[in-house]
N, CA, C and O atoms as a Tripos MOL2 file, in Angstrom:
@<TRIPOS>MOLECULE
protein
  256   255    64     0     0
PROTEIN
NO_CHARGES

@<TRIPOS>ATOM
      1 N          78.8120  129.4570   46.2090 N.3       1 UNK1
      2 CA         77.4430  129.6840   45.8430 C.3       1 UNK1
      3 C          76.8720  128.4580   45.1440 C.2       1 UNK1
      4 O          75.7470  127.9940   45.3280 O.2       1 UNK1
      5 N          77.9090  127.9490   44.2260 N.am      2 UNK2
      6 CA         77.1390  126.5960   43.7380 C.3       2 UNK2
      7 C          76.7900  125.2040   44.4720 C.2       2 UNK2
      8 O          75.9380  124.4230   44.0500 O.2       2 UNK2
      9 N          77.3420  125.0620   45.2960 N.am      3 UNK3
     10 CA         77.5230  124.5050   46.7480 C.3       3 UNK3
     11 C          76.5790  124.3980   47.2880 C.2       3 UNK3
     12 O          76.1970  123.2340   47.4090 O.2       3 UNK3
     13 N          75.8840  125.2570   47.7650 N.am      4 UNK4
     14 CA         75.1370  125.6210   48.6430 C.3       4 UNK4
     15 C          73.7080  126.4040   47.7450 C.2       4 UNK4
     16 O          72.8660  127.1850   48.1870 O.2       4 UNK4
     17 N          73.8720  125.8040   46.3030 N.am      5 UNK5
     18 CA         72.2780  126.0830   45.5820 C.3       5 UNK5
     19 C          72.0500  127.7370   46.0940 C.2       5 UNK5
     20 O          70.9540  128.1330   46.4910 O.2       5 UNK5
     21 N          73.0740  128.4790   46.0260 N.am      6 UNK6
     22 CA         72.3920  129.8560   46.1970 C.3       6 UNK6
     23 C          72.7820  130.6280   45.3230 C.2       6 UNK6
     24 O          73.8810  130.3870   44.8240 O.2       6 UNK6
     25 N          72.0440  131.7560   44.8730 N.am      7 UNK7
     26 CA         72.4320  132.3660   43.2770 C.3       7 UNK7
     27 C          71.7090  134.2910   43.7810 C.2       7 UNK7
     28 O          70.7890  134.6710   44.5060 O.2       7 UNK7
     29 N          72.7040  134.9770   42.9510 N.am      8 UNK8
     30 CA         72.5090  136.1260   42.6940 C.3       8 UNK8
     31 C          71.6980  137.0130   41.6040 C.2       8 UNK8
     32 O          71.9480  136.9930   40.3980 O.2       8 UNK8
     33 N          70.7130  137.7730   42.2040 N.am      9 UNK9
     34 CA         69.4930  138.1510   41.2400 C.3       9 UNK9
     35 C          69.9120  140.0670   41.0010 C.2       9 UNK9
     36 O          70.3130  140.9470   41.7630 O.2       9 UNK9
     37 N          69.6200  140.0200   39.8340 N.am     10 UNK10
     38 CA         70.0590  141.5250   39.3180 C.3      10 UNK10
     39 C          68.8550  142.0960   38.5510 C.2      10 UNK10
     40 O          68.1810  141.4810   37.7250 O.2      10 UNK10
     41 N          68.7040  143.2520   38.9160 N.am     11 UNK11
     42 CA         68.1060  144.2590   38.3480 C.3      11 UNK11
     43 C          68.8820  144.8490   37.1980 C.2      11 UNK11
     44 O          69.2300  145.9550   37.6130 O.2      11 UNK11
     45 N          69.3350  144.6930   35.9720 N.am     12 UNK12
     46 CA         69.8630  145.4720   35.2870 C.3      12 UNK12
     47 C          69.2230  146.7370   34.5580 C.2      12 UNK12
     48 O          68.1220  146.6830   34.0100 O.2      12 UNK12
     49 N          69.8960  147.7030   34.5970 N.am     13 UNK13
     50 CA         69.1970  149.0340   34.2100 C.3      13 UNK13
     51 C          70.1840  150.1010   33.5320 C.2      13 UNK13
     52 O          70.8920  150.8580   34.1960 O.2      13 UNK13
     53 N          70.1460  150.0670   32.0060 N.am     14 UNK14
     54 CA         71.2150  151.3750   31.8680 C.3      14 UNK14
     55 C          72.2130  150.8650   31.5840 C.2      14 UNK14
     56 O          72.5160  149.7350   31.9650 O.2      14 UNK14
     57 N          72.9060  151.5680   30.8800 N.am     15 UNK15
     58 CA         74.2480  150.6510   29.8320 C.3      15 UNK15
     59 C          75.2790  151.2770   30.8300 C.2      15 UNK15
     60 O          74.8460  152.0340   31.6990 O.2      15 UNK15
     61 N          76.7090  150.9890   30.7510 N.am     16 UNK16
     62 CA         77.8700  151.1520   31.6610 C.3      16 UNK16
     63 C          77.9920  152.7690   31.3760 C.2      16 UNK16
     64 O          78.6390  153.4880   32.1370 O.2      16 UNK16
     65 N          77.4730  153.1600   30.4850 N.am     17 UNK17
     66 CA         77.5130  154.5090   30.1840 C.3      17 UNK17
     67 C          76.9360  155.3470   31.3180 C.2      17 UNK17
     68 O          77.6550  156.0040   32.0710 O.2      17 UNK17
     69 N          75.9120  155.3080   31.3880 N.am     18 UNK18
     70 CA         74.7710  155.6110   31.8340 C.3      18 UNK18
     71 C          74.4370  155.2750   33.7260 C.2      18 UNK18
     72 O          73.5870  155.7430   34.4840 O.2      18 UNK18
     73 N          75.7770  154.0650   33.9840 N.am     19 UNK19
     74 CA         76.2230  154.2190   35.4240 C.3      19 UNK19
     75 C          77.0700  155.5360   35.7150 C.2      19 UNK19
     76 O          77.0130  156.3490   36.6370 O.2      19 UNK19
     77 N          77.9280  155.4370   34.5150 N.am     20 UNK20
     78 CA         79.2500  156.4990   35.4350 C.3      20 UNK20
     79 C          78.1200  157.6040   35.1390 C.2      20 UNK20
     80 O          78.0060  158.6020   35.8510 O.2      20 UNK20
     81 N          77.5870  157.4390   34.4260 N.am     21 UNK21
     82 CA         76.6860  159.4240   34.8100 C.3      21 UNK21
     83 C          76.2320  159.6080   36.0500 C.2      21 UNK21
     84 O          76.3010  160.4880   36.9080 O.2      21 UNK21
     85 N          75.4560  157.9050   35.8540 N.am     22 UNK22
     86 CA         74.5440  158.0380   37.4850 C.3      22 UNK22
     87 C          75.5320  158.5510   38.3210 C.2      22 UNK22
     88 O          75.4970  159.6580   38.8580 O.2      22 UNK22
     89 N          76.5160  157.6230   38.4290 N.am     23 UNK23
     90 CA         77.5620  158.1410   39.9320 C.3      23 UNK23
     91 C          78.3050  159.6290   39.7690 C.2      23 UNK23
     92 O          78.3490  160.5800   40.5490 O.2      23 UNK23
     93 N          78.7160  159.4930   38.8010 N.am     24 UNK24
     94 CA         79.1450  161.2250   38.5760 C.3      24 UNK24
     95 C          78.3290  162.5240   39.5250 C.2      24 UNK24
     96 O          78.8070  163.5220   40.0630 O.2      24 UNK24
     97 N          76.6070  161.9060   39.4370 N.am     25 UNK25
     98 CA         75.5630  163.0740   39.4080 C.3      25 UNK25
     99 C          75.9800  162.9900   41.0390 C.2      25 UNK25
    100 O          76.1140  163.8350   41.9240 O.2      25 UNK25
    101 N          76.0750  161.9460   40.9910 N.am     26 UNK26
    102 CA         75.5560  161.3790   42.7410 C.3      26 UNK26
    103 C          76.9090  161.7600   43.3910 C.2      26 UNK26
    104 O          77.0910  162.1940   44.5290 O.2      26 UNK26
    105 N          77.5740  161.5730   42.6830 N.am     27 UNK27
    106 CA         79.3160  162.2420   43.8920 C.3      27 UNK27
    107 C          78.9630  163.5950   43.5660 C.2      27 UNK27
    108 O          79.0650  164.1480   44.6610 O.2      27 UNK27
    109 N          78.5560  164.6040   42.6100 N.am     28 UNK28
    110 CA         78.8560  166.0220   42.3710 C.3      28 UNK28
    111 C          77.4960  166.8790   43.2850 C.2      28 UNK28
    112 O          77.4850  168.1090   43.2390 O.2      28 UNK28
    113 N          76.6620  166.3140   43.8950 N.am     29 UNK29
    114 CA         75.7490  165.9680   44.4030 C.3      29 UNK29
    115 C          75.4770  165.9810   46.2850 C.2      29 UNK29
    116 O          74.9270  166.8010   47.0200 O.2      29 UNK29
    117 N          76.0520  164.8690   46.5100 N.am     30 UNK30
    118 CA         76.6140  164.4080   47.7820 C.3      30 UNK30
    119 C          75.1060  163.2600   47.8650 C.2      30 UNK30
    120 O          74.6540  162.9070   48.9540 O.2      30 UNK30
    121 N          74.8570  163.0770   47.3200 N.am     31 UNK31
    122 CA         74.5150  161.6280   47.1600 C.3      31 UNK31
    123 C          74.7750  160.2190   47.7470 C.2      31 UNK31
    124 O          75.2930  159.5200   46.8760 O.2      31 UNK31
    125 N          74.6470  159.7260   48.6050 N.am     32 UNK32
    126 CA         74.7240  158.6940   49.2840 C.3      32 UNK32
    127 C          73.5230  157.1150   49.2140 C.2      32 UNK32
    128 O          72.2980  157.2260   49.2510 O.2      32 UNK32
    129 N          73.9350  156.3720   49.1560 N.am     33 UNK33
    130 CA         73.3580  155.3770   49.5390 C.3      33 UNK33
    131 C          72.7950  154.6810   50.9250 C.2      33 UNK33
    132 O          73.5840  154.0090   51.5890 O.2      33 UNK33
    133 N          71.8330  154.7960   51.2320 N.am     34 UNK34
    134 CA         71.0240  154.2590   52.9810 C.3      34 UNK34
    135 C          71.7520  152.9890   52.6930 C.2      34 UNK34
    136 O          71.3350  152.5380   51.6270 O.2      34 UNK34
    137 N          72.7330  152.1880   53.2520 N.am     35 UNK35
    138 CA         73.2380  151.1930   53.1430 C.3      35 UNK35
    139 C          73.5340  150.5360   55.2000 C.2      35 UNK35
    140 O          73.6380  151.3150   56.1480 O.2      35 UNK35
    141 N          73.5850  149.2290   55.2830 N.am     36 UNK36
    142 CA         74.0410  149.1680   57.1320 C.3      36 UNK36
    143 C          74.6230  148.1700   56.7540 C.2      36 UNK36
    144 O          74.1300  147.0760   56.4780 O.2      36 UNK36
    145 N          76.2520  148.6610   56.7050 N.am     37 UNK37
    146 CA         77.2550  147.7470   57.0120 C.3      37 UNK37
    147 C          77.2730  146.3390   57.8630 C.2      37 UNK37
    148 O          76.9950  146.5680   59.0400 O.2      37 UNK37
    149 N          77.5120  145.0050   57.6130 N.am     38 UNK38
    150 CA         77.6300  143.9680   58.1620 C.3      38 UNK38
    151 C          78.7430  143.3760   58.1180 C.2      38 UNK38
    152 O          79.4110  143.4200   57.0850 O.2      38 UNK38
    153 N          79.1610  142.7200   59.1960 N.am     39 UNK39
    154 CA         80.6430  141.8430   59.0970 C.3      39 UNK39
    155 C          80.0210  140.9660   58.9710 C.2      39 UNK39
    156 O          78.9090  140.6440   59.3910 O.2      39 UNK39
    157 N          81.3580  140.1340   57.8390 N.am     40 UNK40
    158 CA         80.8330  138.5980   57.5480 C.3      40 UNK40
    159 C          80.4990  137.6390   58.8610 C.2      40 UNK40
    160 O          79.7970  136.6670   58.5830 O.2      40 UNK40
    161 N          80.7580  137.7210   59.7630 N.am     41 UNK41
    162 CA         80.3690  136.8670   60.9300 C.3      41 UNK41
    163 C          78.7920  137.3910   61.1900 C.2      41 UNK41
    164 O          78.0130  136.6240   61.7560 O.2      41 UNK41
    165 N          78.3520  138.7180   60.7600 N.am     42 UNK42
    166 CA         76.6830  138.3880   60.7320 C.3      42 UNK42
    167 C          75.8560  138.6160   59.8170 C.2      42 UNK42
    168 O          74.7980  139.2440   59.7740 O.2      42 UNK42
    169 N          76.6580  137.8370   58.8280 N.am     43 UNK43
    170 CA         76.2800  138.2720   57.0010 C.3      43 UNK43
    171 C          75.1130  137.1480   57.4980 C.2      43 UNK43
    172 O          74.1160  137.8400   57.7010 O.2      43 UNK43
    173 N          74.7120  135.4890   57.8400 N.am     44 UNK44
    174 CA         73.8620  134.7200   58.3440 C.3      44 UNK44
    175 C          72.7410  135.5070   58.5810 C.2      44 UNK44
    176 O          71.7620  135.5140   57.8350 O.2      44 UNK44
    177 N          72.8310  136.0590   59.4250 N.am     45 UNK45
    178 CA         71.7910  136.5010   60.7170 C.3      45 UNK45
    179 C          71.3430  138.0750   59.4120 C.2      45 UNK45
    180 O          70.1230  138.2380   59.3880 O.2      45 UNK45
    181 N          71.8710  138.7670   58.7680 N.am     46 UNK46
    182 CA         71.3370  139.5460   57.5970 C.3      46 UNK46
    183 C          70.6570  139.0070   57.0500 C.2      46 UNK46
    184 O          69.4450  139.2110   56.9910 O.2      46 UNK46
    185 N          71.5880  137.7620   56.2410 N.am     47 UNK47
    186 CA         70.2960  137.2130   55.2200 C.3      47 UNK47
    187 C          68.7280  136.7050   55.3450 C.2      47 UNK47
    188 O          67.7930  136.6290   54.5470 O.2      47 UNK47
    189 N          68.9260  136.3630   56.8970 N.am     48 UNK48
    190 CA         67.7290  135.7860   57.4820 C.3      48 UNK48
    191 C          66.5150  137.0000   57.5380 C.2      48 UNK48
    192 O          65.3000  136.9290   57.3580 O.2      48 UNK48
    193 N          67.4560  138.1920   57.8870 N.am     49 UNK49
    194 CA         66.6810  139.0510   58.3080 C.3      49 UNK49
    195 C          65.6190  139.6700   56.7820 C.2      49 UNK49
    196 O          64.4010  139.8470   56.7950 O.2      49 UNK49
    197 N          66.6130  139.8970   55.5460 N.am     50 UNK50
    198 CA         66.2250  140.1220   54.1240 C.3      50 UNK50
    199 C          65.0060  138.4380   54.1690 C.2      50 UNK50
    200 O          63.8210  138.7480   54.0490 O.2      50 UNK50
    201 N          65.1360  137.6590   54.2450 N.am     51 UNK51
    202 CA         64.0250  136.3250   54.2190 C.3      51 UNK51
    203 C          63.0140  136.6410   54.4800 C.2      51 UNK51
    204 O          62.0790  136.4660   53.6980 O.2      51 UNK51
    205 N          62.8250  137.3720   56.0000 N.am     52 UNK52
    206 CA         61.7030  137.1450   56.6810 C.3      52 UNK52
    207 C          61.4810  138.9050   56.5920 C.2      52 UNK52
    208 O          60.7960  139.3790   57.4980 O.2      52 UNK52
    209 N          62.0490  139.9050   55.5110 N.am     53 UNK53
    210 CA         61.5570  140.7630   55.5910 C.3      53 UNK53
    211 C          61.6330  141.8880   56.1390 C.2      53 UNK53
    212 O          60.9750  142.9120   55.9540 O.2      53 UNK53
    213 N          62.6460  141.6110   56.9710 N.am     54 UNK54
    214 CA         62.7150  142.5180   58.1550 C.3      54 UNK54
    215 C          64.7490  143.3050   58.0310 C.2      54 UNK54
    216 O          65.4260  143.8520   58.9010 O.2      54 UNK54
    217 N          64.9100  143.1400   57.3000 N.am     55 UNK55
    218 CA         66.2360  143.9400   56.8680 C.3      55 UNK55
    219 C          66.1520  145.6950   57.2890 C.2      55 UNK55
    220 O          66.9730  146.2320   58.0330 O.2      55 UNK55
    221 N          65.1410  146.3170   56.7270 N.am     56 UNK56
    222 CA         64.6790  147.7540   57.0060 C.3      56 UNK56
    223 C          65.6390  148.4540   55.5940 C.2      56 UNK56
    224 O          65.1320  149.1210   54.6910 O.2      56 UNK56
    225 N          67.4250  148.0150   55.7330 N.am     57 UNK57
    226 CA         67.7190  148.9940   54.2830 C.3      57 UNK57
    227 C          68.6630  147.6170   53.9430 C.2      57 UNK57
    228 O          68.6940  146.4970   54.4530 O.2      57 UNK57
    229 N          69.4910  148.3140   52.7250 N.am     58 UNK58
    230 CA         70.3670  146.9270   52.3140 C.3      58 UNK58
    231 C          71.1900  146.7990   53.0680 C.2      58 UNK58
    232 O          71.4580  147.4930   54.0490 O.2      58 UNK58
    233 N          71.6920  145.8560   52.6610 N.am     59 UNK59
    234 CA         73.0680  145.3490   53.3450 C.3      59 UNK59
    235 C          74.1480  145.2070   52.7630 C.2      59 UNK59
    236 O          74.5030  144.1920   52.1640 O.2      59 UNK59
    237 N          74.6400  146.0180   52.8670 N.am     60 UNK60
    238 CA         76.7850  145.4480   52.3350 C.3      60 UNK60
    239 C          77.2530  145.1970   53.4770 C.2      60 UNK60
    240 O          77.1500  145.8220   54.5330 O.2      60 UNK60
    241 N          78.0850  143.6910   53.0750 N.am     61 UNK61
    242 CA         78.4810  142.7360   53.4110 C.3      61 UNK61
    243 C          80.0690  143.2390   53.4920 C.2      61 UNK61
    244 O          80.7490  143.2820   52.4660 O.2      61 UNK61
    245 N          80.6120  143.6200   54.8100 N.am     62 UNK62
    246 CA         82.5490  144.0390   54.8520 C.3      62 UNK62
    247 C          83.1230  143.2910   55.2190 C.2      62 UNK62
    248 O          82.7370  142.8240   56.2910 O.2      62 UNK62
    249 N          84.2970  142.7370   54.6430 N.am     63 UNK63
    250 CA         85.3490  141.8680   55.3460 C.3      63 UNK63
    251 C          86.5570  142.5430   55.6170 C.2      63 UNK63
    252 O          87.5620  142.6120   54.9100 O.2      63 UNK63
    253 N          86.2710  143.1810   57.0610 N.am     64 UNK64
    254 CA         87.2770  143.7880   57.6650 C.3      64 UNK64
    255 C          87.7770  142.6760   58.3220 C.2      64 UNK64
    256 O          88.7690  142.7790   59.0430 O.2      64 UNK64
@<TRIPOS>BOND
     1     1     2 1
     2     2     3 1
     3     3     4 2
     4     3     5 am
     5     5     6 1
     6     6     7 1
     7     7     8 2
     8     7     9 am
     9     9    10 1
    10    10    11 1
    11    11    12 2
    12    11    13 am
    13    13    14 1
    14    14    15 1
    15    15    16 2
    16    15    17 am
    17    17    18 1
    18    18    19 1
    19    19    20 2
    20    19    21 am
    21    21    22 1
    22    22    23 1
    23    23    24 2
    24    23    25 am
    25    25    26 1
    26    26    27 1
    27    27    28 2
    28    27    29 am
    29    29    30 1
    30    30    31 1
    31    31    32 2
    32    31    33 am
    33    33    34 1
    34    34    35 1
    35    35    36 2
    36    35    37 am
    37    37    38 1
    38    38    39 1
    39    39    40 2
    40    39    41 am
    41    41    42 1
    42    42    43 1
    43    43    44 2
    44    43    45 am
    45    45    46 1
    46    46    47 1
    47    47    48 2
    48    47    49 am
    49    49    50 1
    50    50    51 1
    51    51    52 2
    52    51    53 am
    53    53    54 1
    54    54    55 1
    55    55    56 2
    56    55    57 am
    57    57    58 1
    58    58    59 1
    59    59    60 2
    60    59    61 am
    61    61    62 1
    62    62    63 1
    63    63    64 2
    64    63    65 am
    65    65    66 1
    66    66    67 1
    67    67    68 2
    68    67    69 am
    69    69    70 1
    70    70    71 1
    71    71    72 2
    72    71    73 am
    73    73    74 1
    74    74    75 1
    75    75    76 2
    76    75    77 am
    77    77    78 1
    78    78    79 1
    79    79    80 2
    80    79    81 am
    81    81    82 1
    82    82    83 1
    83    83    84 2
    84    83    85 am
    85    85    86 1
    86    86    87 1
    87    87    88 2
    88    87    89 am
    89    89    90 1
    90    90    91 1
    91    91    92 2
    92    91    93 am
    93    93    94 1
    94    94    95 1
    95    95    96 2
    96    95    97 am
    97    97    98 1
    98    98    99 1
    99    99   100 2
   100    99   101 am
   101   101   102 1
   102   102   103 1
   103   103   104 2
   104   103   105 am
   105   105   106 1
   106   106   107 1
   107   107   108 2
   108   107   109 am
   109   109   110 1
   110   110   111 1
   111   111   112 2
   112   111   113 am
   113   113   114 1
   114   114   115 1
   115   115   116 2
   116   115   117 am
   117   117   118 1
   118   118   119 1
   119   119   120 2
   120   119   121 am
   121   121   122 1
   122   122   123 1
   123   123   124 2
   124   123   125 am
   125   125   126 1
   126   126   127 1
   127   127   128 2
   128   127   129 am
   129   129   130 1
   130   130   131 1
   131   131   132 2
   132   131   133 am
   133   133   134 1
   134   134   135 1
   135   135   136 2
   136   135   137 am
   137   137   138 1
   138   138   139 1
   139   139   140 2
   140   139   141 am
   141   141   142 1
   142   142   143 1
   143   143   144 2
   144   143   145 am
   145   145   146 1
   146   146   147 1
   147   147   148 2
   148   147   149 am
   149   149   150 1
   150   150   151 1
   151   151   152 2
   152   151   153 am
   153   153   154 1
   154   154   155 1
   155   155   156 2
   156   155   157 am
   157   157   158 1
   158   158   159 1
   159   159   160 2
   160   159   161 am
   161   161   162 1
   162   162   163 1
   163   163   164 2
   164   163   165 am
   165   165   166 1
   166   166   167 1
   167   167   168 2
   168   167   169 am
   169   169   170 1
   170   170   171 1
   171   171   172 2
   172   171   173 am
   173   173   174 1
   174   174   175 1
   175   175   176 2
   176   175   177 am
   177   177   178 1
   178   178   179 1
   179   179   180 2
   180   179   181 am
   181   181   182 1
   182   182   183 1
   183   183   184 2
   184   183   185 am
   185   185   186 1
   186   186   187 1
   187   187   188 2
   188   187   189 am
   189   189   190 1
   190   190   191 1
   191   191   192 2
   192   191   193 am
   193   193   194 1
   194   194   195 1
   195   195   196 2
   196   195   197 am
   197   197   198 1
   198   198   199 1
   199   199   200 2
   200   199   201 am
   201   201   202 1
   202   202   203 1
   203   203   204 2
   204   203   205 am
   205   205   206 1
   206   206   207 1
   207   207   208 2
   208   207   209 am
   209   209   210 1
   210   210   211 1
   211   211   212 2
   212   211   213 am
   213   213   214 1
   214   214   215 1
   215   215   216 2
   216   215   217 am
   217   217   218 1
   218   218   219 1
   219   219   220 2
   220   219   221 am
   221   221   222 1
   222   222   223 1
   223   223   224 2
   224   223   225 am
   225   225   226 1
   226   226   227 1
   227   227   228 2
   228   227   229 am
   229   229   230 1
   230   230   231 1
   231   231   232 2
   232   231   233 am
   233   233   234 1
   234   234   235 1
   235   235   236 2
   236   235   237 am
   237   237   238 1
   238   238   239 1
   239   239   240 2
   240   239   241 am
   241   241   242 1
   242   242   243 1
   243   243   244 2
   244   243   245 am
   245   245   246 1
   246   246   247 1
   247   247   248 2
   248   247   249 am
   249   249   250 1
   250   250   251 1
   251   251   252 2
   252   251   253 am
   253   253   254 1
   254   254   255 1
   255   255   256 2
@<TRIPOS>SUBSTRUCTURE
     1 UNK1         2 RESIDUE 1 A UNK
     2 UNK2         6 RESIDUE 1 A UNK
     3 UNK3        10 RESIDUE 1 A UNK
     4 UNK4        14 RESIDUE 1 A UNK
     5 UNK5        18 RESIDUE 1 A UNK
     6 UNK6        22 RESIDUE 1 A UNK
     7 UNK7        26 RESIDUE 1 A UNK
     8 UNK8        30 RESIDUE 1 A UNK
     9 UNK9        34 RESIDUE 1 A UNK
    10 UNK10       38 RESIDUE 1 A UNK
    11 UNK11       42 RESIDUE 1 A UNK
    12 UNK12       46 RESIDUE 1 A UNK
    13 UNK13       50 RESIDUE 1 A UNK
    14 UNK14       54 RESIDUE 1 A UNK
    15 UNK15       58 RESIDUE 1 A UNK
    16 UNK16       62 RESIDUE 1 A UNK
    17 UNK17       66 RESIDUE 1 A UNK
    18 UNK18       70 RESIDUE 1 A UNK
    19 UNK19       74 RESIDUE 1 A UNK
    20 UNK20       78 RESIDUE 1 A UNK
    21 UNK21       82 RESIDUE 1 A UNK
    22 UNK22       86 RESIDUE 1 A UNK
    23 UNK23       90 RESIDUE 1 A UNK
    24 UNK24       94 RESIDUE 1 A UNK
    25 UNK25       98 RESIDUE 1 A UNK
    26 UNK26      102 RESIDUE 1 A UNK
    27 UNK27      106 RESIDUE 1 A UNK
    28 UNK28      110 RESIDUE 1 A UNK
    29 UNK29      114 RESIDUE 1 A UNK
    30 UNK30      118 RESIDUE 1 A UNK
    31 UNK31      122 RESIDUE 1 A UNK
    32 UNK32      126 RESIDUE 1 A UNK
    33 UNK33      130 RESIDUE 1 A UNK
    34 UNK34      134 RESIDUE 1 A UNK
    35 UNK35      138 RESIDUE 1 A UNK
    36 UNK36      142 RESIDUE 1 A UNK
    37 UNK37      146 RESIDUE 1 A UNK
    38 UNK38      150 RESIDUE 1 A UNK
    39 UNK39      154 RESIDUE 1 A UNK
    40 UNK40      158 RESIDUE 1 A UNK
    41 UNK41      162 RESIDUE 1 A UNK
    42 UNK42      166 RESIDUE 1 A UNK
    43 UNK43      170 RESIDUE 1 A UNK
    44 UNK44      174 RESIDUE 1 A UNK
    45 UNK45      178 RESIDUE 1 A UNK
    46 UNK46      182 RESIDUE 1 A UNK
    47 UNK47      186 RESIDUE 1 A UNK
    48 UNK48      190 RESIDUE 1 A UNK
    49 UNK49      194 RESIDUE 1 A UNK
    50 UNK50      198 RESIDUE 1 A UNK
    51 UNK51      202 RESIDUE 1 A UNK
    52 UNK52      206 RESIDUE 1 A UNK
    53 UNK53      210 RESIDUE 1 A UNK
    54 UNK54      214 RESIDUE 1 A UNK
    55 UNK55      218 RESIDUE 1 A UNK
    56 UNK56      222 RESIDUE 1 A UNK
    57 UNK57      226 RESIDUE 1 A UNK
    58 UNK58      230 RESIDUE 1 A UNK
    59 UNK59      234 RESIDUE 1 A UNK
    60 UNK60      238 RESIDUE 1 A UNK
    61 UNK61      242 RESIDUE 1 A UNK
    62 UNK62      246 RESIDUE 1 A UNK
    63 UNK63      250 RESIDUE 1 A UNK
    64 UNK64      254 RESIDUE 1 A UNK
């Protein structure tokens, strides 16, 4: 990342406390995240897509 001048931006919200509740609620729940899996071979072609806007939901990034 330092390499290549690229850096990670966070929303922080809520003390570590106040996660495990969140997730607690959300597993007791059935709670899920809209997430679309990407393999690192088209983690590129994601990021481009988050650039120009056009992602639709997030992206986690799998290295299967």
């Amino acid at each position: 990342m330092v390499l290549n001048r690229l850096h990670v931006m966070v929303n922080p919200s809520g003390s570590p406390h106040d996660t495990r509740d969140t997730l607690a609620f959300s597993a007791a729940h059935g709670i899920l995240p809209e997430v679309t899996p990407v393999g690192l071979r088209d983690a590129n072609a994601a990021l481009d897509a988050m650039a120009e806007g056009q992602a639709g939901s997030r992206s986690v990034i799998t290295f299967d």
